[in-house]
Phi, psi and omega in degrees: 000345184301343202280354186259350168313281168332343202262307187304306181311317223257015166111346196317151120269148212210114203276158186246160146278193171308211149270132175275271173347287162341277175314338180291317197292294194309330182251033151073063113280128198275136182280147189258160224245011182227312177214042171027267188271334243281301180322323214286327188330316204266302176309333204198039170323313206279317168265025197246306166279298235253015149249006096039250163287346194260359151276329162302316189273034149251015199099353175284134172287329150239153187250168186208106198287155213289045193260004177332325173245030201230354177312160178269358163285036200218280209299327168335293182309314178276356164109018211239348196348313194296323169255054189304285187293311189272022174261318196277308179312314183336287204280323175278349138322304153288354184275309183310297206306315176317288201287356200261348178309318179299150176265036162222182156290093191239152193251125175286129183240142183271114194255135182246110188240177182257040195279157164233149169352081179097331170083022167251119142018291220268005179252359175338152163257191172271180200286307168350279195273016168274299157341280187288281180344327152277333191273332151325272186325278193288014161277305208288311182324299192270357182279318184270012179108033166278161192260335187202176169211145203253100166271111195276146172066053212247102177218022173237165140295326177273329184279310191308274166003286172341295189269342153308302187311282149005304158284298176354285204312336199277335198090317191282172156302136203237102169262102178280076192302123155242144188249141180252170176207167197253134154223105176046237168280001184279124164278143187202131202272178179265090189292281182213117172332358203229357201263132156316105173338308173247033153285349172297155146295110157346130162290334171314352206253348194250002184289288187312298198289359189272313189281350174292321169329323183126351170330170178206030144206127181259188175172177161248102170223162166077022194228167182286134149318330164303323196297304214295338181297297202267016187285292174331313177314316213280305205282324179291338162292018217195328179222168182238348177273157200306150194221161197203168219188090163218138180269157161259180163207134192149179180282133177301159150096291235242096168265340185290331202193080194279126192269125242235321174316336199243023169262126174320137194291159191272004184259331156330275212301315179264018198258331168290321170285331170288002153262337204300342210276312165306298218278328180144011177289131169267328190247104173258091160205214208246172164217218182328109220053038178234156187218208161329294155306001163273317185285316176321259202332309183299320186298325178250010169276307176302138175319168171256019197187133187275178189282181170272147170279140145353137140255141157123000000 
C-alpha cells in the first residue's frame, strides 16, 4: 500500500473510479430491491469485473470493489445471511483480478457503507448489530486483499463512528466519503431523500469527532454536484488532510433503477472537478450515474499534481 501512500504525500491526484452500483446496473444486472448491487458479485461476476476494467483502462488509480451492499445488515434483510462472507470475498477477488491485469499500479479500495436494507429508514439496525456488522464486513475486506478502505455514505454521527472504527481497526488506510445536502445555506448531511432536513445533522458538527477516529483521507461523495463546492468549504474548516470528491448524477430519489438520461455530460462533470481539484482536492472520481467517461474525461483534464490548499 505504500505506493498510493507515496502518491498522496507527494501532491499526485489520484483518479477514483466511477459509479460501481450504477454502471452494473446500466449494463443489465438486475438490481435487488434489498441489497441493490450486492447480488451481482456472485449472479453477474463477468460484468462486474468488466466495470472494472473499462474504469482502468479510462485512468483510474483505485478502484472500488462492488461491497457497497454487502454488509450483513443488508443481506440479512435479503434472504443472504449465509453469503455474507462469499459476497464480500467475491467482489474483492474480482476487483483484485482487474487491477493485477493491468500494466500499471491500480489499487483496490473496499466500500463499507451506511446504505440500509432496501434504502428504508426503518430497517436501520441498532448501534449493537451496526457495530458486528461493521466490523464483519471490514475483517472480511482485508482478509480478501483490499489495499484500503472507503467508508461511503457516512451520513450520522453514530453509525459513522461504527464504521469508521471498524475499518481503522482492520490496519488499512481508511478514506471517509461523507454525503451532504443544501437546507438553505446550510450543509447538513444526507440521510433519506424523504427525511425532515432538519432532522439531519450539520455537517460541521460530524468532521472532527468522525476523523479523530483515525481515517486518513476525508471527502464529499454521493452528494449533487451543486452540493458538493460548498460541502467541500464546510470539510477544509475543519480537516487539513488530503481530501477527495465524487458526486453522483443523475435523478435524485431512485436508487434501485438509477435512470442514466439526466446524468451530467462527462466533459460538464469534469470541468466541475477541475475546480474542486483548485480548491484543494486530491482524490477524483464519480459515485452515481457517473460511468468510464466521466473517468476519461477527469484523467485527461485534471492536473497531474493538486494546487497548495487556500489558507484560511
Amino acid at each position: 500500500m505504500a505506493g498510493i501512500e507515496q502518491r498522496l504525500r507527494a501532491g499526485d491526484v489520484v483518479i477514483l473510479d466511477g459509479g460501481t452500483g450504477t454502471e452494473i446496473q446500466h449494463r443489465g444486472a438486475p438490481m435487488d430491491d434489498i441489497a441493490w448491487c450486492g447480488k451481482a458479485n456472485k449472479s453477474h461476476p463477468e460484468i462486474v469485473r468488466g466495470v472494472h476494467e473499462d474504469y482502468i483502462d479510462a485512468g483510474a488509480d483505485v478502484i472500488t470493489a462492488n461491497t457497497f451492499g454487502t454488509s450483513r445488515h443488508i443481506l440479512e434483510h435479503a434472504g443472504l445471511a449465509d453469503e455474507v462472507a462469499q459476497l464480500n470475498r467475491q467482489a474483492v477477488e474480482l476487483a483484485r483480478a482487474a487491477c493485477d491485469a493491468a500494466e500499471r499500479p491500480v489499487w483496490v479500495a473496499g466500500s463499507i457503507s451506511s446504505m440500509v436494507a432496501g434504502f428504508e429508514l426503518a430497517r436501520k439496525p441498532d448501534l449493537a448489530q451496526a457495530e458486528a456488522s461493521y466490523r464483519e464486513q471490514a475483517d472480511l475486506l482485508a482478509e480478501a486483499g483490499a489495499d484500503l478502505l472507503i467508508a461511503e455514505m457516512m451520513m450520522d454521527l453514530e453509525h459513522a463512528a461504527c464504521a469508521v472504527k471498524a475499518a481503522v481497526a482492520t490496519g488499512l488506510p481508511v478514506w471517509v466519503g461523507f454525503s451532504c445536502r443544501m437546507d438553505g445555506d446550510t450543509v447538513r448531511m444526507f440521510r433519506d431523500a424523504h427525511s425532515d432536513p432538519d432532522s439531519d445533522p450539520e455537517f460541521d458538527e460530524v468532521i472532527e469527532p468522525i476523523m479523530a477516529i483515525g481515517g486518513s483521507v476525508a471527502g464529499v461523495m454521493h452528494s449533487e454536484v451543486e452540493t458538493t463546492p460548498p460541502a467541500l468549504e464546510v470539510l477544509f474548516r475543519h480537516w487539513k488532510g488530503p481530501a477527495m470528491a465524487y458526486a453522483e448524477s443523475g435523478e435524485e430519489g431512485v436508487p434501485i433503477e438509477w435512470p442514466m438520461d439526466k446524468v451530467m455530460a462527462p466533459e460538464d462533470y469534469a470541468g466541475e472537478a477541475c475546480r474542486w481539484v483548485e480548491a484543494g482536492v486530491q482524490i477524483v472520481g464519480g459515485c452515481c450515474g457517473t460511468g468510464p467517461e466521466h473517468i476519461r474525461a477527469l484523467k485527461e483534464r485534471l492536473p497531474r499534481s493538486v494546487p497548495a490548499r487556500p489558507s484560511g
